[in-house]
GUTOR-503163 format. One record per residue (C-alpha): residue number from 0; residue in three letters; chain; x, y, z. Coordinates in Angstrom, 1 decimal, decimal comma, padded with zeros to 4 digits. Layout:
N
@marpa NUM; lomi ALA; dogu A; px X; py Y; pz Z;
...
This chain:
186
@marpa 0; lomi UNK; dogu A; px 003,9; py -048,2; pz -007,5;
@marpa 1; lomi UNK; dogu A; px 001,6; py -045,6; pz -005,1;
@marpa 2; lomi UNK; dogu A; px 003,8; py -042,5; pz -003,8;
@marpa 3; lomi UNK; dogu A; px 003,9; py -044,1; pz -000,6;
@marpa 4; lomi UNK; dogu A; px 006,4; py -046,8; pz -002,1;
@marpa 5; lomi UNK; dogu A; px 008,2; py -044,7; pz -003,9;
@marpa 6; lomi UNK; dogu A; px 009,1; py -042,5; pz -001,2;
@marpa 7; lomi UNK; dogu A; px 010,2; py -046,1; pz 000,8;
@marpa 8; lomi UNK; dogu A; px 012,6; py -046,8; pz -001,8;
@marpa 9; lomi UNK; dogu A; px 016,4; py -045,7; pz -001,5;
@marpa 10; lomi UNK; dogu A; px 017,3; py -043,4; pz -003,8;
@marpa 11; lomi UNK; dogu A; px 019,9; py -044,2; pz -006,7;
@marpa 12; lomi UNK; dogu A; px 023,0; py -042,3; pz -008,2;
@marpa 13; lomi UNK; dogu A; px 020,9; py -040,1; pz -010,2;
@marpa 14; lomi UNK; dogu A; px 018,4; py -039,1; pz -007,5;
@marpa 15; lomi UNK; dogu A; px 021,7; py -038,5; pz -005,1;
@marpa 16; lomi UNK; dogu A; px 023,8; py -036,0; pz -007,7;
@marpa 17; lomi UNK; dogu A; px 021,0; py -034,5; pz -009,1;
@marpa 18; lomi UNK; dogu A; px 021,3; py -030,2; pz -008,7;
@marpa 19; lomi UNK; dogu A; px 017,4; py -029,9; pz -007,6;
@marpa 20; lomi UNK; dogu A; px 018,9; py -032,5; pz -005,1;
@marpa 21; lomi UNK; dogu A; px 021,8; py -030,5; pz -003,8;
@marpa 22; lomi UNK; dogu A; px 019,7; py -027,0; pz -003,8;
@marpa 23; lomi UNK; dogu A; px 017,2; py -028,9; pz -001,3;
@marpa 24; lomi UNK; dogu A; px 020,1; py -029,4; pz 001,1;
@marpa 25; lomi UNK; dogu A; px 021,2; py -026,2; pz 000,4;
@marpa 26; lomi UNK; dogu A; px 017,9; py -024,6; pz 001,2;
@marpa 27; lomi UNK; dogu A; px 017,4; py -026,8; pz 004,5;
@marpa 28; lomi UNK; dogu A; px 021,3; py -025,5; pz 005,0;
@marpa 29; lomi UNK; dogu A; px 020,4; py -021,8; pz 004,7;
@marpa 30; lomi UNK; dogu A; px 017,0; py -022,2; pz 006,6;
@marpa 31; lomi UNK; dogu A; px 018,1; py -019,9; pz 010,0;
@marpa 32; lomi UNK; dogu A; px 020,2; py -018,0; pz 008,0;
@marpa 33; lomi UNK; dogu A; px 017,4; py -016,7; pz 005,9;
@marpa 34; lomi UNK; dogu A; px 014,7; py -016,3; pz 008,8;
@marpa 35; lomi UNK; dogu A; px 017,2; py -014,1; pz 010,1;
@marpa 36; lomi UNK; dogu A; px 017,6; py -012,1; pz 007,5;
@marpa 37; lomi UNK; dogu A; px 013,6; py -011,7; pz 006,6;
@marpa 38; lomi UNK; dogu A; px 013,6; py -010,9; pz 010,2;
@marpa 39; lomi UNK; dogu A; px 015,7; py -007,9; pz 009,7;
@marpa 40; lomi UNK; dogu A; px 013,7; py -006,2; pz 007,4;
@marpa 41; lomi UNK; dogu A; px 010,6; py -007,4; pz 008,7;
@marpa 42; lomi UNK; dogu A; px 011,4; py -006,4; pz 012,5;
@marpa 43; lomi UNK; dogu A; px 008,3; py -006,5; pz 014,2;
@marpa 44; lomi UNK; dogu A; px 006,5; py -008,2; pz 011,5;
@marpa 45; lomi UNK; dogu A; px 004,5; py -011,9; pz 012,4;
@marpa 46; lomi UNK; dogu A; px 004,8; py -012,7; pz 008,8;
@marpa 47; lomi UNK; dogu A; px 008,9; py -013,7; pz 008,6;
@marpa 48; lomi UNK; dogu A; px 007,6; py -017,7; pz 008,6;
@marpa 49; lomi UNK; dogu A; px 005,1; py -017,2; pz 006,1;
@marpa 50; lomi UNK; dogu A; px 007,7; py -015,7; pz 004,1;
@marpa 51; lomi UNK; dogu A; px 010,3; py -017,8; pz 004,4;
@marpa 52; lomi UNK; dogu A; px 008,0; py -020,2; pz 003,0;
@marpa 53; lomi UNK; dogu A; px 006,8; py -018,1; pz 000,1;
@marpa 54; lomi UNK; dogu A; px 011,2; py -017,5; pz -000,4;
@marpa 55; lomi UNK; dogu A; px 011,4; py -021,8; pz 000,0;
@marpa 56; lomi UNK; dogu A; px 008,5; py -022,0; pz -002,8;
@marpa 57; lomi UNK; dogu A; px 010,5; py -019,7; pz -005,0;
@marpa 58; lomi UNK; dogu A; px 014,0; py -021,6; pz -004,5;
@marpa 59; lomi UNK; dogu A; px 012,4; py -024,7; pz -005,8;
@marpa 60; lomi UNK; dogu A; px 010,9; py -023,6; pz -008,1;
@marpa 61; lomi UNK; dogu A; px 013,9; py -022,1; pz -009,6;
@marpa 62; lomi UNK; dogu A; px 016,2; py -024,6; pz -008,6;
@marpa 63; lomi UNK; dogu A; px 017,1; py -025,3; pz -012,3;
@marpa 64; lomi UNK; dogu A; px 018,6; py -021,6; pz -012,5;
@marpa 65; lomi UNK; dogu A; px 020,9; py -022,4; pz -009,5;
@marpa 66; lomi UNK; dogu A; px 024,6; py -023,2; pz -010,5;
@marpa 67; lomi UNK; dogu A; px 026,2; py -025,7; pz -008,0;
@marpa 68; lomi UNK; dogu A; px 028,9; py -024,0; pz -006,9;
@marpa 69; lomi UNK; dogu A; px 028,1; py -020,8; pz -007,0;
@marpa 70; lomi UNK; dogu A; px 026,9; py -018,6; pz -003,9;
@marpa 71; lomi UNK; dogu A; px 023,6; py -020,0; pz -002,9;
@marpa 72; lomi UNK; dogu A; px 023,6; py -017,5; pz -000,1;
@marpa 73; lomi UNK; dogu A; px 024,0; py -014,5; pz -002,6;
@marpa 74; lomi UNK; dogu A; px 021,3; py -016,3; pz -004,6;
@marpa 75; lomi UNK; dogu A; px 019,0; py -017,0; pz -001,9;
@marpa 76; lomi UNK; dogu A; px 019,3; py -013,9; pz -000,2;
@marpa 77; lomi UNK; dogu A; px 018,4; py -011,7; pz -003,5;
@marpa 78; lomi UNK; dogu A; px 015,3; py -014,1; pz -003,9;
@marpa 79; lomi UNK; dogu A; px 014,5; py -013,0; pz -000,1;
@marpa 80; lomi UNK; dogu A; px 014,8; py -009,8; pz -001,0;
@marpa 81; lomi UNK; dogu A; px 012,7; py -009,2; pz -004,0;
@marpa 82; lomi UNK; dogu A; px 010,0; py -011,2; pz -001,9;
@marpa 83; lomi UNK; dogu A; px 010,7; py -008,4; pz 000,9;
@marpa 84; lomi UNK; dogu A; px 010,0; py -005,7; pz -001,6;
@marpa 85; lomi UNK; dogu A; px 006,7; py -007,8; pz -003,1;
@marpa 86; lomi UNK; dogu A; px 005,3; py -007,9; pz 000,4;
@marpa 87; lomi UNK; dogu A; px 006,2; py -003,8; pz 001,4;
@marpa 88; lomi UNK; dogu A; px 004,8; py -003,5; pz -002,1;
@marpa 89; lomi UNK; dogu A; px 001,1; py -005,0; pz -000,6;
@marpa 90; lomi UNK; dogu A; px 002,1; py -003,3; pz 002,5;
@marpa 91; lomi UNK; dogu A; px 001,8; py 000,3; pz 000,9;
@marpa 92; lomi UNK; dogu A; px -001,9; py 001,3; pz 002,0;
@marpa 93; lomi UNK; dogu A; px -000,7; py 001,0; pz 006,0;
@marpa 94; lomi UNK; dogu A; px 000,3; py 004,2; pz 007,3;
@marpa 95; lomi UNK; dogu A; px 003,5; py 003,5; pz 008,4;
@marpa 96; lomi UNK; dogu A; px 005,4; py 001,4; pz 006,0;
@marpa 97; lomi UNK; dogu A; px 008,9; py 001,9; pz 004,9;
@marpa 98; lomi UNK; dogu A; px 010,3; py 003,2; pz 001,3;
@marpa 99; lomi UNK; dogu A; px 011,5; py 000,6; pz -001,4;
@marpa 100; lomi UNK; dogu A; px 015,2; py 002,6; pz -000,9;
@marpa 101; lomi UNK; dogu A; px 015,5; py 002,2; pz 002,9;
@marpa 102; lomi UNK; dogu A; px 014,0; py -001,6; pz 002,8;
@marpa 103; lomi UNK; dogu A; px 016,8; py -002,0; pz 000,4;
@marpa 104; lomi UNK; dogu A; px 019,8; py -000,3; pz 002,4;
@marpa 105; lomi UNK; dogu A; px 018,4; py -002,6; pz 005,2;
@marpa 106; lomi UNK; dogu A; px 019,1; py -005,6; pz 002,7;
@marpa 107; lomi UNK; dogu A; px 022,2; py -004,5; pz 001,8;
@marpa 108; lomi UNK; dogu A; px 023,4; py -003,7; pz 005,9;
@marpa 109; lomi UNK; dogu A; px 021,7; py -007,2; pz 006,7;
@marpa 110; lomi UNK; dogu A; px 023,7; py -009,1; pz 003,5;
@marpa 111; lomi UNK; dogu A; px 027,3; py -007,3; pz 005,2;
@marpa 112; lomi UNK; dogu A; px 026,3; py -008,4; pz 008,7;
@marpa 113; lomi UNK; dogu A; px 025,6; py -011,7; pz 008,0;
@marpa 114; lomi UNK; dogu A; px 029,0; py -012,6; pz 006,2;
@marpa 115; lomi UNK; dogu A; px 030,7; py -014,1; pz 009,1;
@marpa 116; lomi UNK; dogu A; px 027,9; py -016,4; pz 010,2;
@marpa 117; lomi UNK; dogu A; px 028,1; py -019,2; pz 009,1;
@marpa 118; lomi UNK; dogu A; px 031,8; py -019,4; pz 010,4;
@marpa 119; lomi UNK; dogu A; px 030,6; py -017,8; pz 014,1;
@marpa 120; lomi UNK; dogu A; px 027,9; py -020,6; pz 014,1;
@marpa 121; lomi UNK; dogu A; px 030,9; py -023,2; pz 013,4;
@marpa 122; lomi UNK; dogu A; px 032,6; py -021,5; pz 016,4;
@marpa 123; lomi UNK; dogu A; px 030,0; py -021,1; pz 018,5;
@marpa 124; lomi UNK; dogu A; px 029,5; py -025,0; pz 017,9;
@marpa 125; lomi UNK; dogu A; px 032,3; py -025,8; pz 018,8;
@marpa 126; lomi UNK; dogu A; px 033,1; py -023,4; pz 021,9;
@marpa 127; lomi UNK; dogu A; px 029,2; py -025,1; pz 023,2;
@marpa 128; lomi UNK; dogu A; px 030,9; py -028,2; pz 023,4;
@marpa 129; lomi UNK; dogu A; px 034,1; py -027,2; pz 025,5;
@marpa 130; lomi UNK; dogu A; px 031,5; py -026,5; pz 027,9;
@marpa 131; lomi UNK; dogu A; px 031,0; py -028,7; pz 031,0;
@marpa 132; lomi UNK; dogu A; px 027,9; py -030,4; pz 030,5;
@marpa 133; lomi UNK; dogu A; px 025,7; py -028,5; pz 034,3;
@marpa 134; lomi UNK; dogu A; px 026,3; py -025,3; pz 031,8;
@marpa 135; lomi UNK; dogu A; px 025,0; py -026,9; pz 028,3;
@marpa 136; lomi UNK; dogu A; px 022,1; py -028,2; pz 030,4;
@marpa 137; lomi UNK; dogu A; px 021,2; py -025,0; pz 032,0;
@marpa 138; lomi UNK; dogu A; px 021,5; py -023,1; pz 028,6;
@marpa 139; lomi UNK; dogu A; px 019,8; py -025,7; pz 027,2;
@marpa 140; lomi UNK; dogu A; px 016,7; py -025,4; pz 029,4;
@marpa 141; lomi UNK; dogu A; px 016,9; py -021,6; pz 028,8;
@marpa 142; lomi UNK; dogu A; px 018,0; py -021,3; pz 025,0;
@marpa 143; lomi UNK; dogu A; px 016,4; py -024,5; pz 023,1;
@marpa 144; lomi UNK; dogu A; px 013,5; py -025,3; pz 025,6;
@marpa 145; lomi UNK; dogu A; px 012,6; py -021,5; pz 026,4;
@marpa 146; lomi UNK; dogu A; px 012,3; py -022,2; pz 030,0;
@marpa 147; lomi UNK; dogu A; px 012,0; py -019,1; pz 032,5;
@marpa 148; lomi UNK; dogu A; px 014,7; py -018,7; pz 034,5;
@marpa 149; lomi UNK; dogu A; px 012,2; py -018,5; pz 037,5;
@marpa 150; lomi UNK; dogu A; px 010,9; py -022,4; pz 036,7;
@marpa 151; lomi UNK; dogu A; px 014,7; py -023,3; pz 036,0;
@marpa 152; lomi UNK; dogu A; px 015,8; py -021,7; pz 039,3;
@marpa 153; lomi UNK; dogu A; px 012,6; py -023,9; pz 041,0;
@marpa 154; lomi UNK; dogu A; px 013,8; py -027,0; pz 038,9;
@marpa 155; lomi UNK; dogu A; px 017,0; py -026,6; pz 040,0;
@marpa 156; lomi UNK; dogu A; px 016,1; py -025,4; pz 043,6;
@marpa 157; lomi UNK; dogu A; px 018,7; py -022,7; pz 043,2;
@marpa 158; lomi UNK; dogu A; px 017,5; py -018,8; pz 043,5;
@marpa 159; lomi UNK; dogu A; px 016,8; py -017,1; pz 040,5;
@marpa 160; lomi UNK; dogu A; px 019,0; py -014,3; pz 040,9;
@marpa 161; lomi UNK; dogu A; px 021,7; py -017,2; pz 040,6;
@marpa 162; lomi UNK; dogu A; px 020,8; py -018,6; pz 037,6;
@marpa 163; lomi UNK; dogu A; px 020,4; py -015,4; pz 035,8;
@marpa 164; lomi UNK; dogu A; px 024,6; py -014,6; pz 036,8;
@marpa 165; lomi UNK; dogu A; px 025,2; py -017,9; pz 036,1;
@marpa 166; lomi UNK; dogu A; px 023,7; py -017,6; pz 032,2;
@marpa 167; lomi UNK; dogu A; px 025,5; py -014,0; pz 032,3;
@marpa 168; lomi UNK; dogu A; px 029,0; py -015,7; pz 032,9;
@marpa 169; lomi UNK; dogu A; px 028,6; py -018,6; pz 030,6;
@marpa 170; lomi UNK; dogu A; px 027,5; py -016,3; pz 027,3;
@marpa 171; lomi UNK; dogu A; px 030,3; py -014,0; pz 028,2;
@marpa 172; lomi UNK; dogu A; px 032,4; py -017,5; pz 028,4;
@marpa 173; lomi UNK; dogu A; px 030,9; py -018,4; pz 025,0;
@marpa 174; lomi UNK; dogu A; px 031,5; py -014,7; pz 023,3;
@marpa 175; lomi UNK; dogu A; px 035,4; py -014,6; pz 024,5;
@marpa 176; lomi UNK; dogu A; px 035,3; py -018,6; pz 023,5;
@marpa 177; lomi UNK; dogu A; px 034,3; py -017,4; pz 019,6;
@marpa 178; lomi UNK; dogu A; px 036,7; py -014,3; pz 019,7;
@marpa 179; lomi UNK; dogu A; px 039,1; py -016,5; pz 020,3;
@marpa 180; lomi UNK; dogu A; px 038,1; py -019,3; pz 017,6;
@marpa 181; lomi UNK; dogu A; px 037,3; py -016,0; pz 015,2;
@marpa 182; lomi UNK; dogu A; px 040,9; py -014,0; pz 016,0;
@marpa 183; lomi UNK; dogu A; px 038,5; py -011,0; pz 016,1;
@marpa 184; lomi UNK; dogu A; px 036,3; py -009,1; pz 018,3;
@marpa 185; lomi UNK; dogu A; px 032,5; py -009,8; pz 017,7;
């Protein structure tokens, strides 16, 4: 059977509870979570994708060491890290790089911001659905297609001025929406 079959046939019980399995979906899971993070000590940097990638590679590989049910952010986030340091390490002849100790408070200030997030996504999810569906289209074309609000305002024959107070009223809609899911400021 050629690779092309196998990959055609369902998988069975082993395939389905087996850890390398769950640390795939778990990787896929953490995916914007992580770019986020690389982004944060990276700002500025055109090479977060590449090493997200290089951080996926490493997860993989070392999928064996992961134990399900442990914290695969805490996990995944010290192996972004280290690959962080690795690449400020190759970074070191530019001029302005910065130390290994201040890349690492960074770390450490990014790890404690990003705490909440997966439970302000969950919000944020659900206070984007509460919305009528002229906003969600509008943010939408903004947000997920990256339209200018100039070709949204000629789309919508509306001025631009308008669209931009109406995306200014429905993210203050949306932040006072996940205080509310959160019980806490933001």
């Amino acid at each position: 059977m050629n690779n092309v079959e196998k990959a055609k046939q369902p998988l069975n019980d082993d395939e389905l509870n087996d850890p390398q399995s769950e640390v795939v979906g778990l990787i896929a899971k953490h995916q914007s979570r992580l770019r986020g993070f690389l982004r944060s000590l990276l700002a500025g940097n055109d090479d977060v994708d590449d090493l997200l990638q290089e951080v996926n590679m490493v997860l993989w590989k070392k999928a064996g060491d992961f134990e399900i049910g442990t914290d695969f952010w805490a996990w995944s986030s010290q192996v972004a890290r280290y690959k962080v340091l690795e690449r400020m390490r190759s970074y070191s002849r530019d001029r302005l790089v910065f130390d290994e100790s201040f890349v690492l408070e960074l770390a450490d200030a990014a790890t404690e911001r990003s705490i909440g997030f997966d439970d302000e996504r969950s919000a944020l999810r659900g206070c984007l659905e509460r919305l009528p569906t002229a906003q969600r289209t509008l943010l939408e074309m903004r947000y997920t297609q990256g339209m200018s609000v100039v070709r949204i305002a000629d789309e919508m024959s509306r001025p631009a001025g308008s669209i931009r107070q109406t995306l200014y009223r429905i993210r203050g809609l949306l932040l006072q929406c996940i205080e509310s899911k959160m019980g806490t400021q933001v």
